[in-house]
N, C-alpha and C positions, 0 to 999 in steps of 0.2 A: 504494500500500500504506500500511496505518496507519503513525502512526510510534513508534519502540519506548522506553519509557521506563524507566532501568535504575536502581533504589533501593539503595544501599547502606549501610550502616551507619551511616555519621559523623553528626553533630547536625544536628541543623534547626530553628533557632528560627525563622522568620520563615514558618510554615505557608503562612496568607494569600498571602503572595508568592512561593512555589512552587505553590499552587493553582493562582495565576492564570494563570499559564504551559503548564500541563496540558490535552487534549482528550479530549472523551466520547469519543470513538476511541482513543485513547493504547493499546495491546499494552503493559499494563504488569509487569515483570519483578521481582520483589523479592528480594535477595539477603539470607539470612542476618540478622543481626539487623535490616537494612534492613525488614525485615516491621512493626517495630515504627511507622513512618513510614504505612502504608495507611491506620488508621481515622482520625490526625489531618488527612490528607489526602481524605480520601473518599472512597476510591478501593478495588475488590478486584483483587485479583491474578488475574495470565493463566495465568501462571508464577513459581513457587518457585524459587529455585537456592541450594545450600550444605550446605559439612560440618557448621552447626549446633554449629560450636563458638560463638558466641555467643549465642544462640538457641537457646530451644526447637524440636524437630521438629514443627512443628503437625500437628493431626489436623484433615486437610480433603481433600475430594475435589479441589482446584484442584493443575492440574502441578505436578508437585515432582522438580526432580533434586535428586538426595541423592550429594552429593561427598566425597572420601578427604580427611581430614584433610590427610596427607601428599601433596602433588602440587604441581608448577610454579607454575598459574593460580592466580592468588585467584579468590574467588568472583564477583566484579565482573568479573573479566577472563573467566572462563568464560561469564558469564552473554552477554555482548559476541557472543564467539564462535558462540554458539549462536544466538542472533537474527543474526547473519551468514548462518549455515549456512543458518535459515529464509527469508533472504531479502530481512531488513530492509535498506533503507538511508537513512532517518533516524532520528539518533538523539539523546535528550535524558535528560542523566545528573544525576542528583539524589542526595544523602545522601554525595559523594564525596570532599569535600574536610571535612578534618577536622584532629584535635588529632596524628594518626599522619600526620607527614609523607611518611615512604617510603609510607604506602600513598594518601596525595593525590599524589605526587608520579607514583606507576603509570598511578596512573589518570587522571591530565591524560594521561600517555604515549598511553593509550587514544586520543585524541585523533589524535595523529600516525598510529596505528594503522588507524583507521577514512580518513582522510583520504588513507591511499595503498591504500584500495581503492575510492577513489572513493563513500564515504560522508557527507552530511551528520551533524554532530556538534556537540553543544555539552556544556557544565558550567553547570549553574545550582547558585548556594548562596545564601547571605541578603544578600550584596554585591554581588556580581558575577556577569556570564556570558561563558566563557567559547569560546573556538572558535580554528581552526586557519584561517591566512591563508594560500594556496597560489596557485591556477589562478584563483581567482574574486576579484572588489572586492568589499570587506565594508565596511558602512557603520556609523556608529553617532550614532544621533539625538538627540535634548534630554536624553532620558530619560536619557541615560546620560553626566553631565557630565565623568568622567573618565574614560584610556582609556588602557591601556599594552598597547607590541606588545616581547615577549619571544622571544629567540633559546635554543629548547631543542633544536636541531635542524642543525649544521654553520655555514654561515655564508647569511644571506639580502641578497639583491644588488638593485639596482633598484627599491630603496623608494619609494614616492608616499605622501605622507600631504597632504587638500588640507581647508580645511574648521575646522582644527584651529588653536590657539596656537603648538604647534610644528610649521610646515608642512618635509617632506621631499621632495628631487627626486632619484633618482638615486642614495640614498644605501644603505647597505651596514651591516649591523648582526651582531657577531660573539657566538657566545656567550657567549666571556670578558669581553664590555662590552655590557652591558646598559645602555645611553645612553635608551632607548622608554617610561622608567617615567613613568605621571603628566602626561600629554598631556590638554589641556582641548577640550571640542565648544566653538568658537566660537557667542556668543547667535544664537538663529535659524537657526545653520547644520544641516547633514549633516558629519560627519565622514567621510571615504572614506580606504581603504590600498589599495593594493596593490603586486605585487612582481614582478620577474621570474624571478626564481631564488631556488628554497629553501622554507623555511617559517617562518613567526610564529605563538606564541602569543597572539593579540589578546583581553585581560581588559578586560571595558566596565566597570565601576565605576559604583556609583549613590553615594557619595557617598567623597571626599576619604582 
């Protein structure tokens, strides 16, 4: 199945470099002011989602749910849900992270979300990409010289980090010490994690 990619509001300077990440296949989902991200992107929408408080309601024949001001989900979290429902399970979030912490802070959660139902998932913004270290070794190559693995999620046990400046065997990261920030891909190498119990937030960093 294509894989789904979910826009939401927050800035994007670095167009170019979320383009390039993108596929002519992509099921692309645009939330709420997130719409404004399609034409520098180049990209049209599959699917609409939002109450359109920040945004105008466009007048277009392309899906559009149109949500209650007042209700639990944000818009981004609804839109998640709905490509779930449909069937998606890859997924690649763009426009999420932003100046509003509580709602970058949700929506990393999304993350966690997707990965306990057995979803691939990332966060891309103009720095960084993000994704959840679980069941599977996640790598990270030249491209990406810096690399911190964060505990947003109980405590994670049985750390491997090999490849890396600061290499881990065996080791245990809690979330009240965040000790994983800022870890360098040694020249030439692959960077590899993995863990046996728990979850990491692993942010690849393209630069310092």
């Amino acid at each position: 199945m294509r894989r789904c990619v979910i826009a939401g509001g927050a800035e994007i300077g670095d167009y170019q470099r979320i383009r390039s990440f993108l596929r002519k296949d992509d099921w692309m989902v645009f939330c709420d002011s997130g719409l404004r991200h399609a034409e520098p992107l180049g990209v049209r929408p599959d699917l609409i989602v939002g109450d359109f408080d920040s945004h105008d309601r466009p007048e277009t024949d392309t899906e559009t749910i149109v949500l209650p001001r007042e209700k639990d989900d944000t818009d981004t979290v609804y839109a998640v849900k709905e490509a779930v429902r449909r069937g998606y399970g890859d997924f690649l979030l763009i426009g999420v992270v932003g100046a509003r912490f509580d709602h970058t802070f949700g929506n990393i959660s999304l993350l966690l979300y997707l990965d306990s139902l057995g979803k691939r998932a990332k966060i891309l913004d103009d720095y960084s990409e993000m994704e959840i270290v679980s069941g599977r070794e996640a790598e990270i190559d030249g491209s990406y010289p810096f690399f911190s693995l964060l505990n947003i999620s109980g405590t994670a046990r049985g750390i491997r980090i090999t490849g890396a400046k600061y290499p881990l065997e065996n080791a245990e990261i809690r979330s009240e010490y965040q000790y994983g920030i800022s870890n360098e891909v040694l020249p030439g190498e692959t960077a590899r994690v993995s863990l046996r119990e728990g979850k990491l937030l692993l942010v690849k960093c393209i630069r310092g």
